[in-house]
BAKOLZA-280664 format. One line per field, with one value per atom (N, C-alpha, C): residue number from 1; residue in one letter; atom name; x, y, z. Coordinates in Angstrom, 2 decimals, m for minus. Layout:
BAKOLZA-280664
k = [NUM; ...]
r = [A; ...]
a = [CA; ...]
c1 = [X; ...]
c2 = [Y; ...]
c3 = [Z; ...]
This chain:
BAKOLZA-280664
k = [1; 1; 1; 2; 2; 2; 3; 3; 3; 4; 4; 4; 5; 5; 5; 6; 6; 6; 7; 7; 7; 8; 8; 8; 9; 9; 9; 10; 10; 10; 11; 11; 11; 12; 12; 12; 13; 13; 13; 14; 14; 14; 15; 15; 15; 16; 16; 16; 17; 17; 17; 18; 18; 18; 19; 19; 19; 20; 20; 20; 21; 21; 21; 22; 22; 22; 23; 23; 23; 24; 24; 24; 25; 25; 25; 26; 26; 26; 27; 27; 27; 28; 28; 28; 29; 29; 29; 30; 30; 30; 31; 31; 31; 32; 32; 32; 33; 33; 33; 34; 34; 34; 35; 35; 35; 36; 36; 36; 37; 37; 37; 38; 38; 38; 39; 39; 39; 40; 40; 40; 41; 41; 41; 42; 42; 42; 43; 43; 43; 44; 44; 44; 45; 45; 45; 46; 46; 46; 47; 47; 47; 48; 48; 48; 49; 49; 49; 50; 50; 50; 51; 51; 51; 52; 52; 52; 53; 53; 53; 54; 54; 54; 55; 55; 55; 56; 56; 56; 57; 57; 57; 58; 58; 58; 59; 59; 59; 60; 60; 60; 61; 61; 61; 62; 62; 62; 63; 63; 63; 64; 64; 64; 65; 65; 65; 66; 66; 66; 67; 67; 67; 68; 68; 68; 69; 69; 69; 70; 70; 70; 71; 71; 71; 72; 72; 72; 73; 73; 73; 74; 74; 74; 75; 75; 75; 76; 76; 76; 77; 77; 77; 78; 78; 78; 79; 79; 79; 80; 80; 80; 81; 81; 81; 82; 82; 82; 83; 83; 83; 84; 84; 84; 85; 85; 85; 86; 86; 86; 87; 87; 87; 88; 88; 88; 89; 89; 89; 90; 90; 90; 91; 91; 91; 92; 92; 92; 93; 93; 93; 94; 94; 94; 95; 95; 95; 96; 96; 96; 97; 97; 97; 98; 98; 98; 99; 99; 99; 100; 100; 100; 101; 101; 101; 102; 102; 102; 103; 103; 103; 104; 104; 104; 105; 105; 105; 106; 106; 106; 107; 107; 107; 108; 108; 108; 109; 109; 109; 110; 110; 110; 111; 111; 111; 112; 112; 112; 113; 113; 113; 114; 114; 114; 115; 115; 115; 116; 116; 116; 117; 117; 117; 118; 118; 118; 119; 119; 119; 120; 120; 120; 121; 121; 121; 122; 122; 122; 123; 123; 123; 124; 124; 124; 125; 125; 125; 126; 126; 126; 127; 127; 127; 128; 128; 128; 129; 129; 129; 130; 130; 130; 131; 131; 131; 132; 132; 132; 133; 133; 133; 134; 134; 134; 135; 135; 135; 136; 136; 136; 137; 137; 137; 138; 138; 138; 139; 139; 139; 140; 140; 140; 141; 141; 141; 142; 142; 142; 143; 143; 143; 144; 144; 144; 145; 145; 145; 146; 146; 146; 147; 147; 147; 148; 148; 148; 149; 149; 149; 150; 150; 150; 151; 151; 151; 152; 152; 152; 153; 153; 153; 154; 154; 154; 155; 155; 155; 156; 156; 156]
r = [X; X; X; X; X; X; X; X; X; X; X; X; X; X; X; X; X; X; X; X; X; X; X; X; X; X; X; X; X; X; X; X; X; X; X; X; X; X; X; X; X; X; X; X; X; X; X; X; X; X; X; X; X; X; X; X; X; X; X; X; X; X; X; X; X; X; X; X; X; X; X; X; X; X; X; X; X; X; X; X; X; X; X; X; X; X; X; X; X; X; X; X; X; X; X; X; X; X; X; X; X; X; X; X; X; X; X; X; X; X; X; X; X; X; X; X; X; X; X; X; X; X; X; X; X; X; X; X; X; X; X; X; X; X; X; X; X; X; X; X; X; X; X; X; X; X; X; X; X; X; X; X; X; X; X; X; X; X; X; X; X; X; X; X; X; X; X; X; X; X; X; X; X; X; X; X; X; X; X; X; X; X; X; X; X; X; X; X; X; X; X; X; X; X; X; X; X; X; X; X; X; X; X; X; X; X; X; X; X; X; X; X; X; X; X; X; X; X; X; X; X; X; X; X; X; X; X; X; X; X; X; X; X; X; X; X; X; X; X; X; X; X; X; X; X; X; X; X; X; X; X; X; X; X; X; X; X; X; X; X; X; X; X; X; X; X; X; X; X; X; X; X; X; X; X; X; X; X; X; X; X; X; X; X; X; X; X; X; X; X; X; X; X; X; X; X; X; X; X; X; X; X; X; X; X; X; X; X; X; X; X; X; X; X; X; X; X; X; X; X; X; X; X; X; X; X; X; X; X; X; X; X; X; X; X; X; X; X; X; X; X; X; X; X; X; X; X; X; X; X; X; X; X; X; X; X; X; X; X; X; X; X; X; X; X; X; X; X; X; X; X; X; X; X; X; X; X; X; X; X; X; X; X; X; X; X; X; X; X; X; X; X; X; X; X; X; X; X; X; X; X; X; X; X; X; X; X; X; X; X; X; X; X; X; X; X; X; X; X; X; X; X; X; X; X; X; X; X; X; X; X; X; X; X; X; X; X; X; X; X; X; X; X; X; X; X; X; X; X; X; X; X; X; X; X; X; X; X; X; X; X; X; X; X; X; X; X; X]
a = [N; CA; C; N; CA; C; N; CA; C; N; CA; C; N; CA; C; N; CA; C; N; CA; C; N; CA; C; N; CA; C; N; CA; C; N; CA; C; N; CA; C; N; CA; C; N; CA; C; N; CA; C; N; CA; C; N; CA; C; N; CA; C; N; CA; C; N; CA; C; N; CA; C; N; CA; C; N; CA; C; N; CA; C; N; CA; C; N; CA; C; N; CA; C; N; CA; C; N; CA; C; N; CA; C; N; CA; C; N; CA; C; N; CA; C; N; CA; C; N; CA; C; N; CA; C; N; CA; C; N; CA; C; N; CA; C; N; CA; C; N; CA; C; N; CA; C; N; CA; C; N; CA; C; N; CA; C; N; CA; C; N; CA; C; N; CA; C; N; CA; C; N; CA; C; N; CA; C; N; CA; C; N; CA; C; N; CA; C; N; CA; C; N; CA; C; N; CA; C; N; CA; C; N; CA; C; N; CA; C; N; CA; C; N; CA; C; N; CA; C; N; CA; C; N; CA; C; N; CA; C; N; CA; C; N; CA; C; N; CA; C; N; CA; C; N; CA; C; N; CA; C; N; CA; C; N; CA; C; N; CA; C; N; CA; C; N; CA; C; N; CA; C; N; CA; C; N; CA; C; N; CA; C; N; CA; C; N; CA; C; N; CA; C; N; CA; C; N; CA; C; N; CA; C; N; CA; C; N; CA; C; N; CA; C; N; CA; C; N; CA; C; N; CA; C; N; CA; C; N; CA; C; N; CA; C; N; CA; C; N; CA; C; N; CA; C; N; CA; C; N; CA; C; N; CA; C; N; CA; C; N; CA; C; N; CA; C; N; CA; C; N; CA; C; N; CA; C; N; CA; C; N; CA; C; N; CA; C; N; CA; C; N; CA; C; N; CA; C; N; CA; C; N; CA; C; N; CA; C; N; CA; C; N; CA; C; N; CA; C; N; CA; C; N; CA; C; N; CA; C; N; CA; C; N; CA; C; N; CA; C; N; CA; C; N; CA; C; N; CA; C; N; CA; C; N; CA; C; N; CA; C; N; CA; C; N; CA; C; N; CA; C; N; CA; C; N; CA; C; N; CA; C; N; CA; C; N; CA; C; N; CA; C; N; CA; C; N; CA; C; N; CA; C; N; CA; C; N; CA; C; N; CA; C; N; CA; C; N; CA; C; N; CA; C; N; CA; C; N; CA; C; N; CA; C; N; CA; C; N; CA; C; N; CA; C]
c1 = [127.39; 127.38; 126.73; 125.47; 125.00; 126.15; 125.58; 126.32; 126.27; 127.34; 126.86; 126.13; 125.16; 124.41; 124.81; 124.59; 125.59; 124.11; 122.99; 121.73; 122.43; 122.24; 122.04; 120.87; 120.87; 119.70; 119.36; 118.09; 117.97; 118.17; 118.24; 118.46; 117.46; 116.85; 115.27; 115.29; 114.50; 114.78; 114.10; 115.03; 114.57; 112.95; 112.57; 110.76; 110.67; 109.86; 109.53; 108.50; 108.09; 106.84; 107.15; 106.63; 106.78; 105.21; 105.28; 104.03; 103.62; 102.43; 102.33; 101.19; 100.17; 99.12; 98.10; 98.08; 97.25; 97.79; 98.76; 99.94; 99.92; 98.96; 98.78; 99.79; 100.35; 101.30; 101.39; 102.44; 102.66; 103.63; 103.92; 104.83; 104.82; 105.92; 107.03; 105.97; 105.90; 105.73; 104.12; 103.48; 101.63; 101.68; 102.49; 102.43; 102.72; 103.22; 103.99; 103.06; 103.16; 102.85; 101.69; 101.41; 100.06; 100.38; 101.57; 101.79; 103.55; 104.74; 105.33; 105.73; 106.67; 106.42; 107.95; 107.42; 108.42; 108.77; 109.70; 110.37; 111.12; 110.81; 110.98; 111.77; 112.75; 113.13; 113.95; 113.34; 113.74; 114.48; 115.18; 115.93; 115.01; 114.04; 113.12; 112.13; 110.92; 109.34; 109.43; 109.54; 109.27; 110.75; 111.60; 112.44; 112.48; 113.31; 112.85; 112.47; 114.02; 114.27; 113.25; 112.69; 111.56; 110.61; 110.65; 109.20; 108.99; 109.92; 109.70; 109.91; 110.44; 110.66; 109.21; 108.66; 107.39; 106.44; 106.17; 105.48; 105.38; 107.03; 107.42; 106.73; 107.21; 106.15; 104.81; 103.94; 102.90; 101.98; 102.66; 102.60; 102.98; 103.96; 103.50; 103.26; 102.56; 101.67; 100.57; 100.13; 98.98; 99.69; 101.21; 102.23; 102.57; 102.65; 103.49; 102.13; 100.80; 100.30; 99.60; 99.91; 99.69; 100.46; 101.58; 102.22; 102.62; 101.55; 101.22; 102.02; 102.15; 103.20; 102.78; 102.79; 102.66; 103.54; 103.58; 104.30; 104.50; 105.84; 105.69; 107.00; 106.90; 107.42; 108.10; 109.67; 110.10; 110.96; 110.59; 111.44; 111.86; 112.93; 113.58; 111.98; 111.71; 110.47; 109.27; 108.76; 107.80; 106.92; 105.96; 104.24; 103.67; 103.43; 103.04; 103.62; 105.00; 105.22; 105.09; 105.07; 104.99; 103.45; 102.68; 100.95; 101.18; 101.70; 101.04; 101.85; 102.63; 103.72; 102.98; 102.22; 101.52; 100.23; 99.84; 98.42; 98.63; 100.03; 100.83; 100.58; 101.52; 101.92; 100.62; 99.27; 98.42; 99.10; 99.83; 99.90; 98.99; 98.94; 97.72; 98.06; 99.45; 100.64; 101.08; 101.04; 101.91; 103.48; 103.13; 104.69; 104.73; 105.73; 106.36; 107.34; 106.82; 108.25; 109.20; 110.33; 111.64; 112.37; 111.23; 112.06; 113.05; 113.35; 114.14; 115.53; 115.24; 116.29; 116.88; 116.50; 116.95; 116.49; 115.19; 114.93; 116.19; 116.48; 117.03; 118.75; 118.65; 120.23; 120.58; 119.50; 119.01; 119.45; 118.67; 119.05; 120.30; 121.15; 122.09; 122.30; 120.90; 120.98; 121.04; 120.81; 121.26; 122.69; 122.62; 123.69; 123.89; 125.21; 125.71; 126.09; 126.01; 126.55; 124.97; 124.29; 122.97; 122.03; 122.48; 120.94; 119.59; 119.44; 118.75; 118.74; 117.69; 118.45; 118.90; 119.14; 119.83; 118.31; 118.66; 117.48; 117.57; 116.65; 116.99; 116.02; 115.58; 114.63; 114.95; 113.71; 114.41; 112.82; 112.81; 112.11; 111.80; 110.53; 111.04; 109.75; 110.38; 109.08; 108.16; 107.50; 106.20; 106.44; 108.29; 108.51; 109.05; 109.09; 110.06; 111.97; 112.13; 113.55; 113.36; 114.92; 115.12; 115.80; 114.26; 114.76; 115.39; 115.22; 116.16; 116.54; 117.69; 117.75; 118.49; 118.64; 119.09; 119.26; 120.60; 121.13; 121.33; 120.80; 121.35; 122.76; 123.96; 125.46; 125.25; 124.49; 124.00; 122.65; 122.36; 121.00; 120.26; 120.44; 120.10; 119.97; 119.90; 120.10; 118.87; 117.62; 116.45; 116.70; 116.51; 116.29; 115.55; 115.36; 114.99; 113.43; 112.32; 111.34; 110.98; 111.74; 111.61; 112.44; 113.50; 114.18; 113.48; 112.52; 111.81; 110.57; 110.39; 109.04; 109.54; 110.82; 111.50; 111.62; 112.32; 112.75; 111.32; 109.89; 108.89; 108.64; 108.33; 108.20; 108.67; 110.11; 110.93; 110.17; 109.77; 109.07; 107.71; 106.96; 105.60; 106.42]
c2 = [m5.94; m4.77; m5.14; m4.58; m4.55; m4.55; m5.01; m5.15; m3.87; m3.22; m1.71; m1.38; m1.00; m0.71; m0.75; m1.14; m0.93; m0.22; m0.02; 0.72; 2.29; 2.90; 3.91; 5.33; 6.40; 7.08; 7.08; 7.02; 7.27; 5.88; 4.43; 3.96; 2.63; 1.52; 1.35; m0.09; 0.74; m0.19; m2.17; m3.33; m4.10; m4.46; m5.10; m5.43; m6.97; m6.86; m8.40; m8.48; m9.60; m10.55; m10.82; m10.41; m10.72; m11.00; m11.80; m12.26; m11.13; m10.70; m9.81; m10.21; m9.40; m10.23; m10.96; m12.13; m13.16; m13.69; m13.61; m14.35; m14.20; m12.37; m11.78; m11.30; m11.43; m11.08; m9.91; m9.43; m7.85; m7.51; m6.82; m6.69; m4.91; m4.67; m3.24; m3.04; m3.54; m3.00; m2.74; m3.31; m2.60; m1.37; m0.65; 0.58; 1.86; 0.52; 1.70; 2.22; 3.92; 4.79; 5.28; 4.84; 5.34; 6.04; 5.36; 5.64; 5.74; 6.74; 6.53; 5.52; 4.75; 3.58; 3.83; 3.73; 3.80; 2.46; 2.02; 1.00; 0.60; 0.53; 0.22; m0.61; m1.16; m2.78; m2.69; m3.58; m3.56; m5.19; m5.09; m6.21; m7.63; m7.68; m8.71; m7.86; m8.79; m8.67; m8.31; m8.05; m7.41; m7.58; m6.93; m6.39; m5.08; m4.71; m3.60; m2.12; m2.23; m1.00; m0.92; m2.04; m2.42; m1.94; m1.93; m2.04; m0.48; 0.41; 2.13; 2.39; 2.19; 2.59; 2.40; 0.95; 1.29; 1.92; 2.10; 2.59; 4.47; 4.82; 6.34; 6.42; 5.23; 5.57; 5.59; 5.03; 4.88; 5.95; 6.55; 8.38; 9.36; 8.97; 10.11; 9.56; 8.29; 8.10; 8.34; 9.35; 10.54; 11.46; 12.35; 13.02; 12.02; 10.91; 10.00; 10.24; 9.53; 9.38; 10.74; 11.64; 13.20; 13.40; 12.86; 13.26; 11.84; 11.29; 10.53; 8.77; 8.37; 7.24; 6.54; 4.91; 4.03; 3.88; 3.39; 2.41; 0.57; 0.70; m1.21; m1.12; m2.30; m2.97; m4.09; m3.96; m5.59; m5.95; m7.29; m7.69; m9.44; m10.22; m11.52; m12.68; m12.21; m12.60; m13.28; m14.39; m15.15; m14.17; m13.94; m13.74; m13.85; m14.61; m14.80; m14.00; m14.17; m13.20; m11.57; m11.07; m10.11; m9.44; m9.85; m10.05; m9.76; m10.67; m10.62; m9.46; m8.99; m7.78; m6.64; m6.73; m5.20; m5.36; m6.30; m6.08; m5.78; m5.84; m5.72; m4.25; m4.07; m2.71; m1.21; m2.24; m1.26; m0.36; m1.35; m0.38; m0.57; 0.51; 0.37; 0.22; 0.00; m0.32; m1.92; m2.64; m4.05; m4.46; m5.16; m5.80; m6.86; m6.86; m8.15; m9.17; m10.48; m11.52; m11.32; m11.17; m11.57; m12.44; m13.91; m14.92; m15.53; m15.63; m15.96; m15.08; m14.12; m12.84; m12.14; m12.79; m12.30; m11.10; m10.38; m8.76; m8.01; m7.92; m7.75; m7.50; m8.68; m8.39; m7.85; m7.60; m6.77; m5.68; m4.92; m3.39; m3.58; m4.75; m3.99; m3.66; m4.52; m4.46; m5.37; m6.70; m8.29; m7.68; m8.21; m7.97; m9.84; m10.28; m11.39; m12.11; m11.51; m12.19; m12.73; m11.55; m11.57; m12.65; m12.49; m12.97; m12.15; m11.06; m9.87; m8.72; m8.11; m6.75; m5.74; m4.80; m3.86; m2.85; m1.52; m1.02; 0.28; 0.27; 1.70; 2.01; 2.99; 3.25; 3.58; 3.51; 3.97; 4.55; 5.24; 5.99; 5.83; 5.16; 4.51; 5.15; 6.09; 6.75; 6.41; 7.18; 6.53; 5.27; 6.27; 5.41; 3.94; 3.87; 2.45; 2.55; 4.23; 4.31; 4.73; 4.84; 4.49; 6.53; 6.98; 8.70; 8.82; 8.27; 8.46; 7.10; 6.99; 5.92; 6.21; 5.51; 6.04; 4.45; 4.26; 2.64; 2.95; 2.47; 2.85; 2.14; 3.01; 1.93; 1.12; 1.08; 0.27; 0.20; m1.34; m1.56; m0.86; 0.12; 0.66; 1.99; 2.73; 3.95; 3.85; 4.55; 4.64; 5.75; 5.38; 6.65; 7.37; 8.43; 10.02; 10.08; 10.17; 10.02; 11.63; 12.85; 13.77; 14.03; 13.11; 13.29; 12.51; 11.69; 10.98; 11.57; 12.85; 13.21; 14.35; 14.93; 15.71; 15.26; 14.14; 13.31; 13.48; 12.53; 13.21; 14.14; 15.23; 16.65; 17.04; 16.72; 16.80; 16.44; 15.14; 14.24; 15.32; 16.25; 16.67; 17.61]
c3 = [173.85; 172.99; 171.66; 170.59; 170.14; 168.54; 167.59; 166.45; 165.87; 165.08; 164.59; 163.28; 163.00; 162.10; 161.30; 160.30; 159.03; 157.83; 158.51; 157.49; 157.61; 156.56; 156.40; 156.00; 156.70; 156.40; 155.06; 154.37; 152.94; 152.20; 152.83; 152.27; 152.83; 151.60; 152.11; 153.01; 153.82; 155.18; 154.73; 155.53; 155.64; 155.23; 154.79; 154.68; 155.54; 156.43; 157.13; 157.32; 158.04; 157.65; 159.50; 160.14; 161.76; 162.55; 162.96; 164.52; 165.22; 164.84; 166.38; 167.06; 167.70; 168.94; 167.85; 168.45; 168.18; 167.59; 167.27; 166.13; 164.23; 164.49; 163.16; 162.63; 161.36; 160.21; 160.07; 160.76; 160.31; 159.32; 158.45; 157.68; 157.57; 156.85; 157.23; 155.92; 154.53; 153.41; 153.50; 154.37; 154.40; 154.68; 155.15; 155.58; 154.59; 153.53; 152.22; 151.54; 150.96; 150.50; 151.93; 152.71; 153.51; 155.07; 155.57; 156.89; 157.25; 157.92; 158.63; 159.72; 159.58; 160.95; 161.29; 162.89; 163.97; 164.65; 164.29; 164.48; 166.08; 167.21; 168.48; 168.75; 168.51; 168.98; 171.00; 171.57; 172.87; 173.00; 173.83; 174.21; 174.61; 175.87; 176.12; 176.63; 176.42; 177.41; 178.70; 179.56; 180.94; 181.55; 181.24; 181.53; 182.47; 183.35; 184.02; 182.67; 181.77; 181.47; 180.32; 179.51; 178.54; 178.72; 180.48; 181.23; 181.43; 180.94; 181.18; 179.78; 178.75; 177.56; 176.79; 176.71; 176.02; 176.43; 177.79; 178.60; 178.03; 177.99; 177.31; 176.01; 175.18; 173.74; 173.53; 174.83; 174.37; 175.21; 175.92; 176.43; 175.18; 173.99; 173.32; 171.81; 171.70; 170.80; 170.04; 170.77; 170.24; 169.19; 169.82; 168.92; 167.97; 168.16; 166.66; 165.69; 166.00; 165.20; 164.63; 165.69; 164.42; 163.38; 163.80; 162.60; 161.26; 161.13; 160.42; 160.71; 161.83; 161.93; 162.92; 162.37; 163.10; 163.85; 165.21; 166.25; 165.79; 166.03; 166.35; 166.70; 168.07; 168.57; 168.19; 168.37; 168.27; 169.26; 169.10; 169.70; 169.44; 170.26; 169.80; 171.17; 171.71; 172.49; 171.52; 172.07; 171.15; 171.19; 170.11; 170.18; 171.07; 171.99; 172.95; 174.10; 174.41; 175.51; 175.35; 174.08; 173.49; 173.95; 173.68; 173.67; 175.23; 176.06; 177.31; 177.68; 177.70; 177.87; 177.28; 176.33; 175.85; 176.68; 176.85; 177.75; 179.34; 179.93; 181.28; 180.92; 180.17; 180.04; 179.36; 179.08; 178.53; 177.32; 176.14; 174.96; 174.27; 173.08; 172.29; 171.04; 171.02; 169.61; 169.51; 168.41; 168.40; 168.92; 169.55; 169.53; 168.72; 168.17; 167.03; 167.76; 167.25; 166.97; 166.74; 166.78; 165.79; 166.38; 166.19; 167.41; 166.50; 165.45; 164.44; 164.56; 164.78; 165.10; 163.99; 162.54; 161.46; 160.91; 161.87; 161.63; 162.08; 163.62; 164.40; 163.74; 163.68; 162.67; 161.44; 160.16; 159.11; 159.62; 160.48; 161.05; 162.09; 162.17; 162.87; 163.96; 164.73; 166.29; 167.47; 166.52; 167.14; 168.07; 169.25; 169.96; 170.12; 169.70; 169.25; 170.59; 171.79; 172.85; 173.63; 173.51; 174.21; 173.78; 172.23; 171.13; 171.24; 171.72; 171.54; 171.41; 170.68; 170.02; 171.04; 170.44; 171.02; 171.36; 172.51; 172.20; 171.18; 170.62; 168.88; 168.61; 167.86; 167.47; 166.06; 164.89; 163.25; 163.18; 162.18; 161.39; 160.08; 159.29; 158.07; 157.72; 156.66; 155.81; 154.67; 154.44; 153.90; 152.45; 151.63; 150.60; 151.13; 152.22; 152.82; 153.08; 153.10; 153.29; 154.91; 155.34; 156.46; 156.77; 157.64; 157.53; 159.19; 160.03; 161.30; 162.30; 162.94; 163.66; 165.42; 165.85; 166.97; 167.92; 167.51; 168.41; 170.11; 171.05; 172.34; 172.14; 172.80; 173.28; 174.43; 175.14; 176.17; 176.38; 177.06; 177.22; 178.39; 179.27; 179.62; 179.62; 178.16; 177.80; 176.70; 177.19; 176.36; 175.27; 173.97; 172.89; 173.20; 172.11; 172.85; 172.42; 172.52; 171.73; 171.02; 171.35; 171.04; 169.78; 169.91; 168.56; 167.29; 167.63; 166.77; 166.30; 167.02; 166.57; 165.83; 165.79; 165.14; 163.67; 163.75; 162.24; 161.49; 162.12; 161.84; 161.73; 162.10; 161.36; 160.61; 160.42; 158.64; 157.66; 157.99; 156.66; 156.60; 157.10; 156.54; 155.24]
């Protein structure tokens, strides 16, 4: 069972410095003042239920990025397995490191038995606060991606 959030809406999300393909530096705060970012975190790399959830976001990634918002992926999975997992899966969005796991636990979704996050999705708007989230109670219960494009449409 996943640790319980302790972030709150409105209040400014984590900033990290994470690996994504090629082992390029992504960070939460490049996105500030310019873009919406949707925050993904999945449990591991090719997992069955991993293996349909990103697959769902990157079917309505056309809707995210109308409404002004990046995608990224995290997860406790090296760079490397990450990379080969988005090129399996044909996304056209990053997956991140958090082989350290100290993103993961920031938001509240390190599940302490597993050592990987939980699966959730957050919503972190353009100022860097945290406008929707959504923890699954189990790892096999995908978030809603319709409620995320909702939270988005608030923010226009």
């Amino acid at each position: 069972m996943p640790a319980t959030a302790t972030l709150e809406i409105g209040q400014s999300a984590p900033d990290f410095k994470l690996k994504g393909p090629g082992g390029q530096v992504v960070t939460l705060s490049e996105y500030r003042g310019s873009k919406n970012v949707v925050l993904a975190f999945y449990p591991l790399a090719f997992s069955p239920v991993c293996s349909h959830q990103l697959p769902m976001i990157q079917k309505d990634l056309g809707r995210l990025r109308a409404l002004d918002a990046e995608v990224l992926g995290i997860s406790v999975d090296s760079h490397y397995a990450n990379e080969a997992f988005a090129k399996h899966l044909m996304l056209s969005f990053p997956l991140l490191s958090d082989f350290s796991r100290e993103i993961s636990a920031a938001y509240g979704v390190l599940d302490p038995k597993m050592l990987s996050s939980a699966r959730a999705l957050f919503v972190v708007d353009k100022h860097g606060r945290l406008a929707y989230k959504d923890v699954s109670a189990s790892p096999d219960q995908i978030p809603s991606n319709e409620s995320v494009l909702q939270a988005l449409e608030a923010l226009r």
